[in-house]
Each structure stands twice: as C-alpha cells, then as structure tokens.
N, C-alpha and C positions, 0 to 999 in steps of 0.2 A: 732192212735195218735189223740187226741179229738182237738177241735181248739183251745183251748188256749194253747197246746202246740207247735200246728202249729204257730202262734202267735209270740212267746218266739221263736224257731226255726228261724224263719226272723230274729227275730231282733238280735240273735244270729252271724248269716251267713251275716247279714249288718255290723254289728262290728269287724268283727275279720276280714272282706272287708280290711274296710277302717283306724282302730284304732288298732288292732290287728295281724297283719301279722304273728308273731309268732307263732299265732296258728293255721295257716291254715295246713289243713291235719289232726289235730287232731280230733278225735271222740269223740265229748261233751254229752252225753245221758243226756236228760232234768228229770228231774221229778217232779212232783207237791206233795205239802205235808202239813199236816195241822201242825201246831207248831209257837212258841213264834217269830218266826224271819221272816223278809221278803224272805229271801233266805239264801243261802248259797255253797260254793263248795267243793265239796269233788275229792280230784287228787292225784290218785295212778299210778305207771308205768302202770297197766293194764287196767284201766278206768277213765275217767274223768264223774262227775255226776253234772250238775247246779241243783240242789233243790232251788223251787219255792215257798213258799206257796201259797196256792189255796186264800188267800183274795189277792192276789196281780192280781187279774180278775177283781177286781174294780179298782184298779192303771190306771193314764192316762196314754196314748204312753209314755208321756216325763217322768213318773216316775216309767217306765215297762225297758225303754231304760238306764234310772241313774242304775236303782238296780243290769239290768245286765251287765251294764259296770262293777259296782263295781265287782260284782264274777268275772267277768273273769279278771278284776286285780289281782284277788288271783290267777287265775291259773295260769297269764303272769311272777309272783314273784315266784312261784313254780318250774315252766319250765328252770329261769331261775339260781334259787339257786342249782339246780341237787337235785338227788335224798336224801343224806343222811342230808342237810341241808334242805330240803325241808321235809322229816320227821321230824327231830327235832324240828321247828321250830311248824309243824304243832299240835303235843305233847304238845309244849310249847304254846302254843295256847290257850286248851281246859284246862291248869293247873295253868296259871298265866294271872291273869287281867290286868298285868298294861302291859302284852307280847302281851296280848288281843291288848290293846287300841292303841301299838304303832304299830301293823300290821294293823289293819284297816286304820290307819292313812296311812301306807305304800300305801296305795292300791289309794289313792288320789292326790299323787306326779307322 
C-alpha cells in the first residue's frame, strides 16, 4: 500500500467513525487511477472499490476529506436502496445525464 493510499485509508476509517456508521464492517478496497474525474465508487454485493484519481495527491486534507465523503455517500445510498434498486439506479447512472445530476445531488442531502 503506497502512502497516499495509506492517507485516503485514514480518512476513510475516520469517516465512516464518525459520519458513516452504516458502513462499518464493510471492506472498502481504495484504488488510485489516472482519468477525467476526481474519484468515484464502484459497490457490488462482492466488493466495494473508492477509485481515487492520482492528481487528487495535490488536493488539501479538507478537499481529500470533501471528495471522500462524497463517494461514500454513493455507497451509504447504495447499501441502503438493496441490491436490485441499487443496480438499476447505478445503470441509469452511466445512461442518463440528467439521472446523473440528480444522484450527485442525492449524495449532498
């Protein structure tokens, strides 16, 4: 594990502490990645994946701490729509934009 993902790790295991309960016990596997977006999550029944981009190494604590609250709001609305709505939804995702805009939005309330 290199140190920025040790890093992300912490601040990981401090959020889901204190803002997250719901997902404690679950196994987050982090990963770094080069691409258009600051992060992103990927949550299947068998894995859950925070993807990082790797410029997100120059982000300060407090916009290393925003970006992974945000993800794991997507996982906290995933966990809690069950599985076959939590497919659906995540389909309808990656197919419609304005599905797009109003999930992101979700992830902020």
């Amino acid at each position: 594990m290199n140190k920025h993902i040790k890093k992300y790790q912490k601040i990981v295991d401090e959020l889901i502490e204190k803002s997250f309960s719901e997902l404690q016990g679950k196994k987050i596997w982090i990963k770094e990645y080069a691409g258009l977006s600051s992060g992103g999550a990927i949550y299947t029944p068998f894995f859950k994946i925070l993807a990082i981009n790797k410029k997100v190494r120059n982000f300060t604590k407090d916009q290393r701490i925003g970006l992974i609250s945000h993800e794991l709001s997507h996982f906290s609305l995933f966990l809690r729509r069950g599985l076959f709505e939590g497919m659906l939804r995540g389909l309808l995702y990656f197919l419609s934009k304005n599905h797009r805009k109003q999930e992101e939005t979700r992830t902020i309330k």
